[in-house]
C-alpha positions in Angstrom: -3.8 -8.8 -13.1 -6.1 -10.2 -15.7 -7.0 -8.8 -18.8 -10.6 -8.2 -17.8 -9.9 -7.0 -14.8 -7.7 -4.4 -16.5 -9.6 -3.6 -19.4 -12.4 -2.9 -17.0 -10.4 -0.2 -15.2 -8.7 0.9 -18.1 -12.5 1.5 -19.8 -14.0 3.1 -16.7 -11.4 5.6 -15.6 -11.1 6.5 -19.4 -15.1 7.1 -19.5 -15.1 9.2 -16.2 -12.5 11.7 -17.3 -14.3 11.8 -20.2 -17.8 12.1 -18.5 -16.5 14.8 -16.4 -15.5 17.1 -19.4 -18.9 16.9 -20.6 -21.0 17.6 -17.1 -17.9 20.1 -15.9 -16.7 21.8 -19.2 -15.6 25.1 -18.0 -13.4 23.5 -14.8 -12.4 20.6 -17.4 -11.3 23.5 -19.8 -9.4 25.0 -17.5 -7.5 22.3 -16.2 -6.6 21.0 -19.6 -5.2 24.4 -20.4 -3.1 24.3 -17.5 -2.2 21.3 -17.7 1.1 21.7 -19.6 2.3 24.0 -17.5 1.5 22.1 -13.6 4.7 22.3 -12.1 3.3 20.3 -9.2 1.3 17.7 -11.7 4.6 17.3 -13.8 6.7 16.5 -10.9 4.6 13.5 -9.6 3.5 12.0 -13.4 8.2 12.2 -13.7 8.7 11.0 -10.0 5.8 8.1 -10.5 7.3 7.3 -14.0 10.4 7.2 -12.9 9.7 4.7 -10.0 7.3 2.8 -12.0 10.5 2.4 -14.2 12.8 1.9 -11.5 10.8 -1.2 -10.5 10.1 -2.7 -14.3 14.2 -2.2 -14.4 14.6 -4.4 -10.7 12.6 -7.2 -11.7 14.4 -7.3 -15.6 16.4 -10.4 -16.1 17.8 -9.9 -19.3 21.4 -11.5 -18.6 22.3 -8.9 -21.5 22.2 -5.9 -19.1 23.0 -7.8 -15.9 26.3 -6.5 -15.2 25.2 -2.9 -16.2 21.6 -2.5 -14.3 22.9 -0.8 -11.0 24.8 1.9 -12.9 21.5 2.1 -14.4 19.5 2.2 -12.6 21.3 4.6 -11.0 21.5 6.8 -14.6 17.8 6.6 -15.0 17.0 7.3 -11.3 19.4 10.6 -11.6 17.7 11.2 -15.1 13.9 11.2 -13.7 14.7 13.0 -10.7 16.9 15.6 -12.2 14.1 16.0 -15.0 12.0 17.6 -11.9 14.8 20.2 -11.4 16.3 20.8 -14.9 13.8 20.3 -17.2 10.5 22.0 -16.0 8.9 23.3 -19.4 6.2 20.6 -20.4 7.1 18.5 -17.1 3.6 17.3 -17.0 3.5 16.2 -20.3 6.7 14.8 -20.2 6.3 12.8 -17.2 2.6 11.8 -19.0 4.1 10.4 -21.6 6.9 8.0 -19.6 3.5 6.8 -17.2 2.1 6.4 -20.6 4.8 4.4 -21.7 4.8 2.2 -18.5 1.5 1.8 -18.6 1.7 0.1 -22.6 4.3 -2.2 -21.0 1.6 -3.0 -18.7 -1.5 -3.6 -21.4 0.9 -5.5 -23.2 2.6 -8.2 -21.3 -1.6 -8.7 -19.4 -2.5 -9.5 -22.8 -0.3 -11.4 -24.2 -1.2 -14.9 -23.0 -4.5 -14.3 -23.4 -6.7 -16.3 -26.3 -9.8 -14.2 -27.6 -8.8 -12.0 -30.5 -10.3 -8.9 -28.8 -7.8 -8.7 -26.7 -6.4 -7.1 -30.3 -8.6 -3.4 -29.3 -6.3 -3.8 -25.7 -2.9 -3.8 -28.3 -3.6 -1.5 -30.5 -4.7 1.0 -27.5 -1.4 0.4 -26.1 0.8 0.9 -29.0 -1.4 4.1 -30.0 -0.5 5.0 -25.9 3.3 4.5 -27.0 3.4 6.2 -30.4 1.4 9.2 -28.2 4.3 9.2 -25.6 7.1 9.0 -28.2 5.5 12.1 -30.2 4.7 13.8 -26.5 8.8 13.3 -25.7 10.2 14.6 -28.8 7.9 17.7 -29.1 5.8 17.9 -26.3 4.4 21.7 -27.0 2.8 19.9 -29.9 0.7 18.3 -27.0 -0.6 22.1 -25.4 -1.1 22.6 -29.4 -3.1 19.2 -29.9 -5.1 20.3 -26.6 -6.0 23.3 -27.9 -7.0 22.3 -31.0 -9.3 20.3 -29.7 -11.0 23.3 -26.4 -11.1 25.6 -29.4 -14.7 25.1 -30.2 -17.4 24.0 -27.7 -18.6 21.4 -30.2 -15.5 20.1 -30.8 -15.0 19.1 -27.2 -18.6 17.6 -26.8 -17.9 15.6 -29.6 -14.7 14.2 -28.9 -15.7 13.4 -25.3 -18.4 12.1 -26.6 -16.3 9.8 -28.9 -14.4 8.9 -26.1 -16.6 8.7 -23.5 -18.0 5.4 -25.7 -14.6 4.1 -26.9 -14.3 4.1 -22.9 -17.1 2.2 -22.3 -16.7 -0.3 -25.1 -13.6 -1.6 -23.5 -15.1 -2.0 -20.1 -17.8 -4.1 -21.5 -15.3 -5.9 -23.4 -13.5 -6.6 -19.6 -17.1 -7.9 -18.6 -17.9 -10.1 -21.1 -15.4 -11.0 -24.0 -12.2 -10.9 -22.4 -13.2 -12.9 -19.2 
């Protein structure tokens, strides 16, 4: 995939979650509340995660880990899976924060080769993505505390989606024009 072609996406579906808190508050509210605890939600961000993984790991050719990568694979496969069984607090956020992770790994190697130095905003979104995911791992009930912090007050939600309903949008319009 190209850069533009990702930034693009990346921009737009970041601006239309964002666009739908602000027309939708009281269903967005809601959601995001919830969202921490969806069971159902937690066990498809682990399971997609996990096979997103999975795949990354199949297509590694590190010579390093050659000899090791069925057992594991085999390890991480148990480890997502039994995630979904085991460990069912903060599933969602949990399995958010390994798609989060695969998805830096994506933003990264797409931008790598390319030239412009915006492709700079694409980086540093993806390393804030992995120091997100790292924080959401360790201690991910600080994530249903950063989530409230932010639905506490009606203003502070409009202006954050607000915020990030632009920072969305910039990064499309850099996919249309400045990373092409």
């Amino acid at each position: 995939m190209k850069l533009s072609t990702l930034s693009i996406l990346l921009g737009t579906v970041y601006a239309l979650v964002c666009i739908w808190g602000l027309l939708d508050r009281r269903r967005f509210t809601h959601w995001l509340r919830g969202f921490h605890r969806n069971l159902p939600f937690g066990v498809m961000l682990m399971l997609l995660g996990t096979a997103w993984f999975e795949y990354n790991l199949a297509g590694d050719t590190i010579s390093d880990f050659k000899d090791w990568k069925p057992l594991l694979q085999i390890l991480f496969a148990a480890a997502g899976v039994g995630a979904c069984f085991f460990l069912q607090d903060y599933l969602s956020i949990r399995g958010l924060a390994i798609v989060m992770l695969m998805g830096a790994f994506v933003l990264l190697e797409t931008q790598r080769s390319h030239e412009s130095p915006w492709k700079n905003v694409i980086t540093t979104w993806a390393y804030g993505m992995i120091v997100m995911a790292m924080w959401f791992v360790v201690s991910p009930w600080r994530a249903r505390d950063w989530i409230g912090w932010h639905l506490a007050s009606e203003n502070r939600l409009r202006t954050g989606l607000i915020w990030r309903t632009v920072l969305g949008v910039f990064v499309a319009v850099l996919g249309l024009t400045l990373l092409k």
